[in-house]
Every structure is written in structure tokens, then in C-alpha cells.
N, C-alpha and C positions, 0 to 999 in steps of 0.2 A: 187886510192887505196880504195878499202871497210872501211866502218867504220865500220862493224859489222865482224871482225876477230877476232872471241873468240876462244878462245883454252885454252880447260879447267883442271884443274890441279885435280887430282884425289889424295884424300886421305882415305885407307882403314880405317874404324872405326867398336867397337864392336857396339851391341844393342843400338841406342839411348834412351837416356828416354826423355819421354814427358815434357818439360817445359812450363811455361807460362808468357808471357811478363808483367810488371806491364800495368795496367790502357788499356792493348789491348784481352779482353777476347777470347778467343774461344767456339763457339759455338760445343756441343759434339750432332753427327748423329749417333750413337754405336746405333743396336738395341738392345732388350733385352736378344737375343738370341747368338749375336756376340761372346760369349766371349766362348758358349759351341761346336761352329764351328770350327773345327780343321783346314779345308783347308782357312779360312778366319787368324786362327791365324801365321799359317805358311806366307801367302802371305804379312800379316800385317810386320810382321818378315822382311822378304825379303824385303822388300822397304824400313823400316827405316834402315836398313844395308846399303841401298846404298851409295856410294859414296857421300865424300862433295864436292861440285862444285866450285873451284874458277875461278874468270878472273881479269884480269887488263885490264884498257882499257883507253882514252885520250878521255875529254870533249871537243869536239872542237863547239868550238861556230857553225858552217855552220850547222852542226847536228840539234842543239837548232831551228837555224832561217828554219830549212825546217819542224819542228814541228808546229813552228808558221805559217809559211805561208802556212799550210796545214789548221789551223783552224779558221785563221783572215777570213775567206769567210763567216764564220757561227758563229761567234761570234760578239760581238762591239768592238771594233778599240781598246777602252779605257783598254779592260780584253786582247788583245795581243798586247802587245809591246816587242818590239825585244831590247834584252840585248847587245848592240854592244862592242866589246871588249872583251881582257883577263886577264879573274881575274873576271868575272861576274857568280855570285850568280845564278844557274837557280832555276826557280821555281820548286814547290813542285809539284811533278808527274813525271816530264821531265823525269826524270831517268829511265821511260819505254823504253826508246828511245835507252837505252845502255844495254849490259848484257844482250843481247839476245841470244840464242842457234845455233850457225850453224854448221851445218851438211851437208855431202853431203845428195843430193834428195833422192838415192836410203836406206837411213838409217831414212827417212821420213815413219808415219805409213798411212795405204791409203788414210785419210782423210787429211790430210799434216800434221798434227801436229808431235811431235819430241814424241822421246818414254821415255825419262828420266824421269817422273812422272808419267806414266801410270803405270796401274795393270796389262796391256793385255787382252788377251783373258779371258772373252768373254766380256771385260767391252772397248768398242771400241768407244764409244762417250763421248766426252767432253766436259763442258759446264763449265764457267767460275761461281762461285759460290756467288762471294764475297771477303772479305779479310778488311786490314786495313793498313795505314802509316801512319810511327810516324816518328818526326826528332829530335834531342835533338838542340833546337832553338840557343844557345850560338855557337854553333861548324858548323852547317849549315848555320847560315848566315852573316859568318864571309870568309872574300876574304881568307885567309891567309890557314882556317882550313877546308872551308865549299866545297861543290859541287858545284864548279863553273869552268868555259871557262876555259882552259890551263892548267888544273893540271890534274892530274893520281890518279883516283881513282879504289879500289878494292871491287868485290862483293865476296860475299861468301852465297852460299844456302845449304839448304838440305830439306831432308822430314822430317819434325817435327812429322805426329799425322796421321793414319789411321782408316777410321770409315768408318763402313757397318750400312746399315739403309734398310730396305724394304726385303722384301722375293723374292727366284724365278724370273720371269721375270720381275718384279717391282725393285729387288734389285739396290741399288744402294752405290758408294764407292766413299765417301768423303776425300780429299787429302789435307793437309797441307803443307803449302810448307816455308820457313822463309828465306828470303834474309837479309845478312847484308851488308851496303856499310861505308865503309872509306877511308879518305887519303892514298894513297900509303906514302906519305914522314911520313905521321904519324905516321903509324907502322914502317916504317923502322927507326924512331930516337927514336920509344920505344927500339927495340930491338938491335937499333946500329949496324944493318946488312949490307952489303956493295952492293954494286951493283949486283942484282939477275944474275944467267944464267937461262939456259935452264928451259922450264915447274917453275921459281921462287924458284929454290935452288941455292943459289950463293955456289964457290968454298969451301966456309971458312964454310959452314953449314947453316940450312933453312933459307929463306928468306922470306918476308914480306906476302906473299901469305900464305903461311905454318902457318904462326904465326896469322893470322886474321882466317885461319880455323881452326884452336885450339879455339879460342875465340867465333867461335860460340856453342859450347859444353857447355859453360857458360849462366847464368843467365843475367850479368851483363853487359852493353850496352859497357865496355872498351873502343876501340879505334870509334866504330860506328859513325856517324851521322844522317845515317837513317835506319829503319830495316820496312823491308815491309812483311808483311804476304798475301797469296793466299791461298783460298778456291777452289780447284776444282772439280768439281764431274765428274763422270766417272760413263756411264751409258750402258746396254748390247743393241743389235740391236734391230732393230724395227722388229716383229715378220711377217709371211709374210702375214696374216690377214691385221696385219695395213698398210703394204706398197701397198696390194691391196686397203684399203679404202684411201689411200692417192691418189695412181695413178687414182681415180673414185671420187676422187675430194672432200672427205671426210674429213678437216683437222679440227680439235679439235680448237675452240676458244681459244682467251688468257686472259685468265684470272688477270686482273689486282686489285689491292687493291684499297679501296678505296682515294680520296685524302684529303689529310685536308683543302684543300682550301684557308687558308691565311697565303699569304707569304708577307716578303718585298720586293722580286726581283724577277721576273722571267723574261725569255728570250726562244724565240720559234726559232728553225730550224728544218731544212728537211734534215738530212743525204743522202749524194749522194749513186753512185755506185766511182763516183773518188777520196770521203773522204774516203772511205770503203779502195779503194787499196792504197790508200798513206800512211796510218795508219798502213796495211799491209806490205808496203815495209819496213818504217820507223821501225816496231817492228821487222820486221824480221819473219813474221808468214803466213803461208802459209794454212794455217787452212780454207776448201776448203767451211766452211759456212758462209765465208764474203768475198766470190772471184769466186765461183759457182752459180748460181741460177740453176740450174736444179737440182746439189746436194741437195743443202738446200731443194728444194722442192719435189723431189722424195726418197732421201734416208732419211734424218731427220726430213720429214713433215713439213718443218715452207714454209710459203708463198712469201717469199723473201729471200735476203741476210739479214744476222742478223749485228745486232751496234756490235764490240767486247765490252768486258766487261771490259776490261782496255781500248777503246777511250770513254765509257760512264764513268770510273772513270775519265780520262784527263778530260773530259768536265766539269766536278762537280766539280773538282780542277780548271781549270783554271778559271771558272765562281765564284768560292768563295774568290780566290784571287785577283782578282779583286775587288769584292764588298765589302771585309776588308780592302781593301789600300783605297779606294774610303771615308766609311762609317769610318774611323780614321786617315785619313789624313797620312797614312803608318806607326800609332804607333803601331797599332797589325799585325802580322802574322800567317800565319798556319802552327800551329802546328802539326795537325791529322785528320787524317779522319777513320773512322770504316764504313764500306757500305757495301749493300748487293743486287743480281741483283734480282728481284724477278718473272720478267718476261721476255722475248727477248720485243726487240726493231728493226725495220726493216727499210730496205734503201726505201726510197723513200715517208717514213709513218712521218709524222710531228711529234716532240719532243718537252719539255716543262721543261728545265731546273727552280727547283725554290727554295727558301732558306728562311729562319725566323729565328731570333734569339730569344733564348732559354731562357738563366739567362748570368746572370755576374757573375762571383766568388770574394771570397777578393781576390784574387791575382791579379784581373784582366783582367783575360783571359775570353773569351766569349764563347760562346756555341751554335751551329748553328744546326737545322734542314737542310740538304739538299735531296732535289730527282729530280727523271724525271720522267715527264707523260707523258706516251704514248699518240696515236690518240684520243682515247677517253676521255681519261683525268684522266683514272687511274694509280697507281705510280706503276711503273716498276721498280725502281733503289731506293733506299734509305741508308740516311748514316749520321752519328753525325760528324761534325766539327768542334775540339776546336781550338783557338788562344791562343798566347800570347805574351807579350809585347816585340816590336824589340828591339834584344839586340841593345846595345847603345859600341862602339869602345871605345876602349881606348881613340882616336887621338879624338873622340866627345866627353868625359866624359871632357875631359881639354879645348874644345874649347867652353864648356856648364858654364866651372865654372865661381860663379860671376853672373850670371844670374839672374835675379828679376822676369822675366815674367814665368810661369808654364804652363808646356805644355797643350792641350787644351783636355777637356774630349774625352773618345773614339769615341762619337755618332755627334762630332764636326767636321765639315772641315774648315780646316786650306785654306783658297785661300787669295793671294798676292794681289794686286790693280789692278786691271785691266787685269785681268786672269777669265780665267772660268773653274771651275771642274764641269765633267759630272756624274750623279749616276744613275744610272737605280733603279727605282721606279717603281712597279705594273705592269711591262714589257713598261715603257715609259723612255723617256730622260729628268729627269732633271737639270736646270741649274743654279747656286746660283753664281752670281755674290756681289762680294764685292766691296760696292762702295767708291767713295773718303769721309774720312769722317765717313762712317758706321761702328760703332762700333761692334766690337765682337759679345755681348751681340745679336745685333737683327739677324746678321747672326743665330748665335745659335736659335733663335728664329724662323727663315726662315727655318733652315733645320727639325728643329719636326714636324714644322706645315707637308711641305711636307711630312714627312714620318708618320702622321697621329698617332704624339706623343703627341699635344698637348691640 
């Protein structure tokens, strides 16, 4: 049976109004003329009217493990480990893997992509812009409440925010998009609803679907555990001028930023054409400029298949949670990520995942620079990652009491006698072994020197 069998429950609504999530900004693309354009205010109109989107769907761990065994090829061993079992916490990203749109083919628009977020005519190209995820860290990394292996969780989206930027054939129309995900058993023991039927309205009146898409009308994160934001932009054809200087071998440099140069971690690979389509199957996305090469390069002018913009978020995410369990012994988590793509990224063209840490806060939590450098070495992708401290279980808070010894600073690893933890330093492997006898102290003292703290 497919695991991508969404069917999606449709709830008529008036005008949305624009909200904004705390601590997750939106960046506003309105130019300054957008507001006196009638056919842009009607279209804007129309799109936040649409429909809220819900689905229900089942974590099954096999899902989880053919996400990892898609990126263990290109990553180190140590940033994918497979969560065996039900009742496992996935990490933060995974949940691209679910909640994806299926349709039949012929309701696909020509370039494959789905038309529920689009503008239309004549705004027919798509490009992945940016965005940001947050998880409320108590409720996420908990077996019982969070997003993990064998329970039934529910998304719920809509179109939050519509923005026009550029004139004429430059124009361009920026799209908002707000997913929420929570427990299904969650909402159904707020609202004490009984077992759903059809499209998630049980006999006795709405049921849990219903009531999580009312909640995203709100401000307030209520039932949620994670709420993802999508930047997309929506761009008009290539004029036929360009598509003659493309076909004559004319294609426009890429333009990359500059990079900052020092990080604590980085990690280089080379994106295939076989990471490109598993990513593809896996999301559910048919989107014909990471599955085409003659498209991408005749009708959208890039020189290859492109990275999508959600496997270069995966990779940022799963490269950060790795190096926060590694670089705190697993007392911090991630929290968020805010990122933004600033230029494609191509198969077959060498990547340059890399990350530095920021400040410490009093709370605790840490503050990470992440990006990827293209071929040359300019940042393509960038994006702020905050942590914060692993919630602690009930069943640990009682098996901690009575304790003398205090857990070990965040910039500390904790390794047993005779074990060895790996950390990737300046794109290398290091190895801090605790020996019989070696006190804490010079461990701590081993791991600054390496990380060129002391």
C-alpha cells in the first residue's frame, strides 16, 4: 500500500488575515505599487480564500529508514542513525516525507508540480524560496505527545500572505504557505470526539481534522508540535529571446554570496541524479527540474538538474543534529531553523555543508550560523539554528533525584571508558577517547583545544 495516500479534507473559509508566528519573522516582497493594482488585489483575494488543507496520516518507521538510507551515502554514519522501533521520536525535518499532495497526473500543471499554491497563468515557474521550522521542544520530544514511529498525526495548511515584487516580465509573486502538525489522539481527547468517519467528521459532529483546522485561524500554537512555514515564489516564462540565448548556449552565471569562511563543521558532497529521484519519490514531487535535464536546461535555463530546496533544508537539518547531540553529549536539541535558498544548487556539482556557533543565551539554548557552498565556494542556502535543552521525562526527573554529580557544560562530551565519540571538526574526524583514570577536567580540556577554544 502507498504511504503517500492523502485525501484532503476541505474547509470553506472567509478572507484570511495575515498573522505572524512569534520569534518566526516573515520577510514582506509587496512592491510599492502592489496595493494600487486591482488585478493583483483580486488574485491576492482569491488565494487566501482558498481552502484549508487537512490530512491524517501514520508515522511508520520504514518511511523514516528509506529517508535515511537515501542520505547515509552522503552524509557520516555518526549524522544518520536509524530510530528502530515504535514510539521513536523522528527527527526534525523528517516530516517532509509525510503530508505530501497526491493527485492524479492529469490534475498535475506541465511542469509536474500540483496547482494548490499557485497563482496560474501566467506565473508558471516555481522555485522553492525559503521558509522556517519551529517545534515546541516539550511536546516534540516526548514518545507519548511528539512525532514519532506508530502514532497518527494530523497536518493542517493554508495560504497565509501573498506578495508581488518586480514589474512586467520581471514580476514576481511570493507565496506563504503555514503548515500545522499535531497528535491526532491529541486533539481528539481535547475535544472528546469519538472515532471519525468519512473526509474526519465522526456521526456525533466534527471530528479532530475539523477542530485542528479551526486552530489554525489562531495565533496560538494550541494543540501543534511543529508549524513549518514555505516561502514560494512563482515566476512568469522565459521570454523567447531568452530561451533562444539559452538553446545557443547562453546561460546567465550563478551568482553566489559571499562566504564567511569560519565555521566549526563542515562536510562536502556531490548530489547525484539517484539522491535527486529518491528525494523525489520519497516527497512525493514530480517537479520536472530535479527529474528532467533537458527541461531544466532548455525551458528554465539552469545547466543541470537542481538540489530541491527542501533536500538542501533536510541536509542543514540533519547535518545540525548531528553536531548538537555530538558537540553536548545530546543535552541540547533543535529547536528551529529560519533559512533561505539564495541560489540553485546542481546534481553532479560539489556541496559544502557548514555551521559556527553564534552566542549562548541565559536559557541555554544556542545559536548556530548554518549554509551550503556551492562549487565555488559561494553560500547558496543560508539559515539561523536555535537549540534548546532536551526536555528531561518524568520517568528521568525521578531516576535523576538524589544525584550529586551535574550534568556536564553544553561544549562538553560526556564518553564512558572505553568508547569513542566522533565529531567532525573543520571537515575532519575527531576522536576523544576517555581513558582509565582521566579525569573529566582534561577530557574538557582535549575537546577546546580541538575545537580551537583554547
Amino acid at each position: 500500500m502507498s504511504y503517500h495516500t492523502r485525501c484532503f479534507s476541505r474547509l470553506a473559509r472567509p478572507r484570511a488575515q495575515r498573522i505572524q508566528w512569534r520569534l518566526l519573522p516573515v520577510r514582506c516582497y509587496a512592491s510599492s505599487t502592489a496595493d494600487d493594482l486591482p488585478w493583483f488585489q483580486q488574485l491576492r483575494n482569491e488565494m487566501l480564500g482558498r481552502d484549508i488543507l487537512s490530512s491524517r496520516e501514520y508515522i511508520d518507521e520504514n518511511v523514516d529508514h528509506r529517508l535515511i538510507d537515501t542520505l547515509c551515502t552522503f552524509l557520516p554514519q555518526e549524522w544518520c542513525r536509524r530510530n528502530n522501533g515504535v514510539g521513536k521520536v523522528v527527527p526534525v525535518g523528517h516530516h517532509l516525507v509525510w503530508f505530501n499532495a497526491s493527485m492524479p497526473v492529469d490534475k498535475l500543471l506541465p511542469d509536474g508540480t500540483d496547482p494548490l499554491q499557485s497563482p496560474g497563468e501566467p506565473w508558471v515557474r516555481r522555485m522553492w524560496a525559503g521558509g522556517s521550522v519551529r517545534i515546541e521542544p516539550e511536546a516534540y520530544y516526548a514518545q507519548s505527545t511528539g512525532f514519532a514511529t506508530g502514532s497518527s498525526v494530523v497536518c493542517a495548511e493554508r495560504i497565509s500572505d501573498v506578495q508581488l515584487r518586480g514589474h512586467d516580465d520581471t514580476a514576481k509573486i511570493f507565496v506563504t504557505i503555514e503548515r500545522r502538525f499535531a497528535r491526532y489522539d491529541a486533539i481528539r481527547e481535547r475535544y472528546k470526539t469519538p472515532s471519525p468517519g468519512i473526509q474526519g467528521i465522526s456521526k456525533r459532529g466534527p471530528g479532530p481534522q475539523y477542530h485542528f483546522r479551526e486552530q489554525l485561524r489562531n495565533e496560538d500554537w494550541e494543540d501543534a508540535i511543529l508549524v513549518e512555514k514555505r516561502n514560494l515564489v512563482f515566476l512568469k516564462d522565459k521570454t523567447a529571446a531568452e530561451l533562444e540565448a539559452i538553446k545557443a548556449g547562453g546561460m546567465a552565471p550563478v551568482k553566489y554570496l559571499k562566504s564567511p569562511g569560519v565555521h566549526d563543521f563542515s562536510h562536502v558532497l556531490t548530489p547525484t541524479r539517484a539522491l535527486l529521484f529518491r528525494y523525489s519519490a520519497l516527497t512525493f514531487n514530480a517537479h520536472l527540474i530535479h527529474l528532467d535535464r533537458e527541461y531544466a536546461r532548455t525551458i528554465e535555463g539552469h545547466r543541470n538538474l537542481l538540489v530541491h530546496g527542501p533536500l538542501s533544508l533536510t541536509l542543514m537539518l540533519q547535518a545540525m543534529s548531528g553536531y548538537i547531540q555530538a558537540i553536548s553529549g545530546g543535552s541540547q536539541v533543535l529547536e528551529s531553523i529560519e533559512y533561505r535558498n539564495l541560489a540553485p544548487l546542481y546534481c553532479d556539482e560539489e556541496l559544502r555543508i557548514c555551521g559556527v556557533k553564534k552566542e549562548k543565551s541565559s536559557t541555554g539554548s544556542l545559536l548556530f550560523d548554518v549554509w551550503i557552498e556551492g562549487p565555488t565556494g559561494g553560500v547558496a542556502v543560508k539559515g539561523t539554528v536555535r537549540t534548546a535543552r532536551k526536555p528531561v521525562s518524568k520517568a528521568q526527573e525521578e531516576s535523576q533525584t538524589g544525584r550529586s554529580e551535574i550534568d556536564a557544560p553544553i561544549r562538553h562530551l560526556h564518553v564512558k571508558s572505553g568508547k569513542t565519540t566522533a565529531m567532525r571538526v573543520q571537515g575532519a574526524t575527531l576522536d576523544i577517547l576517555r581513558k582509565e583514570g582521566e579525569s573529566s577536567d582534561t577530557l574538557q580540556t582535549n575537546t577546546e583545544v580541538a575545537e580551537g577554544r583554547s
